[in-house]
C-alpha positions in Angstrom: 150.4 115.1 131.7 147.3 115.8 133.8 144.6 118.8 132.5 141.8 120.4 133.8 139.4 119.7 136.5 136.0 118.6 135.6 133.0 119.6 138.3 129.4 118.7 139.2 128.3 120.8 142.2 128.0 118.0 144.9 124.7 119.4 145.9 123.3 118.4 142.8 124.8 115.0 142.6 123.4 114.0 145.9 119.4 115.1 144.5 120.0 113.2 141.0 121.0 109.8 142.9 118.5 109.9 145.2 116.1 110.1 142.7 117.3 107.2 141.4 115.5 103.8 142.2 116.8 100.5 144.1 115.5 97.2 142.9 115.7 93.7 145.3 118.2 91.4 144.3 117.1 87.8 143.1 118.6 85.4 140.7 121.0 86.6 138.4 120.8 89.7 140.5 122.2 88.6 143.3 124.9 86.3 141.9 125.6 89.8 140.5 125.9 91.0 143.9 128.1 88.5 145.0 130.6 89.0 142.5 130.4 93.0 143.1 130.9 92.3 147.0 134.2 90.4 145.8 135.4 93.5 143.8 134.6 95.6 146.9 137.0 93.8 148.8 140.0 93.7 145.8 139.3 98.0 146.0 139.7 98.0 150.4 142.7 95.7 149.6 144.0 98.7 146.9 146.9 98.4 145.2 144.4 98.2 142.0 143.4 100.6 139.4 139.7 100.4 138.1 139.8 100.8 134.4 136.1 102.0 133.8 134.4 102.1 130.3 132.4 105.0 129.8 129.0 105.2 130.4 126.1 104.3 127.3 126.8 107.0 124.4 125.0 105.5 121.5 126.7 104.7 118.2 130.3 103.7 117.5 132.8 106.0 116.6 132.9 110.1 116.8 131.5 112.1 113.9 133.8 113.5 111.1 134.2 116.7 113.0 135.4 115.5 115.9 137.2 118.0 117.8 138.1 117.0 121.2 137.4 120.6 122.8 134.2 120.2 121.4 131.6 118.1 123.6 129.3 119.3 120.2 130.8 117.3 117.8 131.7 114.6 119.8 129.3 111.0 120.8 128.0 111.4 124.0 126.0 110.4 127.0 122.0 109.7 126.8 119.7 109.7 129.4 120.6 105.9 130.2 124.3 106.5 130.2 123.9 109.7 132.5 121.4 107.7 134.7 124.1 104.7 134.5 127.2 106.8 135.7 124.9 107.9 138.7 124.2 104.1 139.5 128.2 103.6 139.4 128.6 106.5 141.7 125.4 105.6 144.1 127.6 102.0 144.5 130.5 103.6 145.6 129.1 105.5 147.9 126.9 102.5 149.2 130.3 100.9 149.9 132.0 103.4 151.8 134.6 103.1 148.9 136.4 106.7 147.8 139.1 106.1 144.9 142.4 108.0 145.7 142.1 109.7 142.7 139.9 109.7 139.5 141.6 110.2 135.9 139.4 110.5 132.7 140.1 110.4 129.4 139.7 114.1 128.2 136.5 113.1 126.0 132.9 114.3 126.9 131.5 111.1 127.3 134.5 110.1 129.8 134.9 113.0 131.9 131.1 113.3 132.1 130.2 109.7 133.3 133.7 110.4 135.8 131.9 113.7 137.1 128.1 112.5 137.7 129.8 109.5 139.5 132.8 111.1 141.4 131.9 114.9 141.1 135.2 115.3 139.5 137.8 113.9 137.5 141.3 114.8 136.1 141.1 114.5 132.3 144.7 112.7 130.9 145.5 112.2 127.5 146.6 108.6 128.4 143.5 107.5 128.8 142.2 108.6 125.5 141.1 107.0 122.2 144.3 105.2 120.8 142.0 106.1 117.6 143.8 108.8 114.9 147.3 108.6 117.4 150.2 107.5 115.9 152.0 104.1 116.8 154.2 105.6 118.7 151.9 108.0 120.3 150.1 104.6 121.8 153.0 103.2 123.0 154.4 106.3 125.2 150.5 106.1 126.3 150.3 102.2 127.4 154.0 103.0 129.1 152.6 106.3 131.1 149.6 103.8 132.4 151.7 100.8 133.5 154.0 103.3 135.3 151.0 105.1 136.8 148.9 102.0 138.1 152.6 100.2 139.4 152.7 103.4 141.6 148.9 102.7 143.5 149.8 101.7 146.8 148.2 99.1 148.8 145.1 100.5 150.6 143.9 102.6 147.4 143.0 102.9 144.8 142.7 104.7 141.7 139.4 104.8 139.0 140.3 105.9 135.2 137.3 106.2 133.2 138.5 105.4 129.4 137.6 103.3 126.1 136.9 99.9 125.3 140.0 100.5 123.0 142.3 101.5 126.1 140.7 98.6 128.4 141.7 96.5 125.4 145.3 97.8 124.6 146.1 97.6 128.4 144.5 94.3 129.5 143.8 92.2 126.9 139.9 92.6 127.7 137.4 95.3 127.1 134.1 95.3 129.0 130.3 96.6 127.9 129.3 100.5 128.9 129.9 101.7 132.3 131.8 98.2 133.1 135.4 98.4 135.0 138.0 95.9 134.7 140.3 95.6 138.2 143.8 96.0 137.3 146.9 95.5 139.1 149.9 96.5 137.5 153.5 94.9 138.6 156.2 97.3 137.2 156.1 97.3 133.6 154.3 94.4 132.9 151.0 94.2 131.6 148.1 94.6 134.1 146.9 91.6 135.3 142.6 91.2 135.9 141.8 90.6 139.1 137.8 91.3 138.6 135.3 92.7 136.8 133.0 95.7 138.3 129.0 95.5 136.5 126.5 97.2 137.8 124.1 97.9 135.4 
């Protein structure tokens, strides 16, 4: 169910967030913060999965030639999105938080935003685009996840970088680029929202 491993040397992941820059907080900034210090503690709680939107790829859907080994033919990170999956990464970090595991959807622009914020990632076909599947295909999918995220045990959690589509088809919500939605999953039952993750 689970593929290959996806790597950013971790020596290079510690220069490229460091070059990044910190702003002060004020007005809508720091209701911001409040709201991300809330999620902080729903993640130290655990028992949660954070379902993470990729990081800005411009455009909508992949090319005609989409091929999924194929970073090539597929939509992928810019500068903003690559600098934005460092920001998610950076707040991690800031927070002393380390997921229990990362899963990623097995396309470019999901592995890549999992790798520059994590260093690594397990790509699983769960997580991907629901796009050219068949019904039934979806459905085997949305079960594997439920199952999966029931299993997270109190005091961790997990982060899957995936699609608006997934977030969608698994929670009833989807968020903007590099957004997470906090799930927790009872049995088979569908995921219920305790926050939202934003950090720009």
């Amino acid at each position: 169910m689970i593929c290959r491993m996806h790597r950013i040397p971790r020596r290079a992941l510690l220069r490229s967030s460091l070059a990044l820059p910190l702003w002060p907080l004020g007005g809508a900034q720091a209701s911001s913060a409040t709201e991300t210090s809330a999620t902080a503690t729903l993640l130290r709680t655990g028992g949660v999965v954070v379902a993470l939107r990729h990081a800005l790829a411009p455009g909508t859907f992949d090319p005609p030639e989409f091929t999924l080994g194929d970073c090539s033919t597929q939509r992928n990170l810019n500068d903003e999105g690559r600098a934005q999956a460092q920001r998610i990464g950076q707040w991690f970090q800031r927070q002393g938080l380390q997921p229990a595991q990362v899963r990623s959807s097995p396309w470019c622009r999901c592995m890549d935003t999992a790798t520059l914020a994590f260093g690594n990632a397990a790509a699983w076909p769960a997580l991907g685009s629901p796009r050219g599947n068949s019904k039934q295909t979806n459905e085997e999918h949305l079960g594997q996840l439920r199952k999966a995220g029931a299993a997270v045990a109190a005091g961790r959690f997990e982060v899957w970088v995936t699609h608006a589509f997934v977030q969608q088809a698994l929670a009833g919500q989807s968020t903007g680029s590099g957004e997470g939605l906090v799930l927790q999953v009872r049995g088979g039952e569908t995921p219920v929202v305790l926050g939202r993750l934003a950090l720009g």
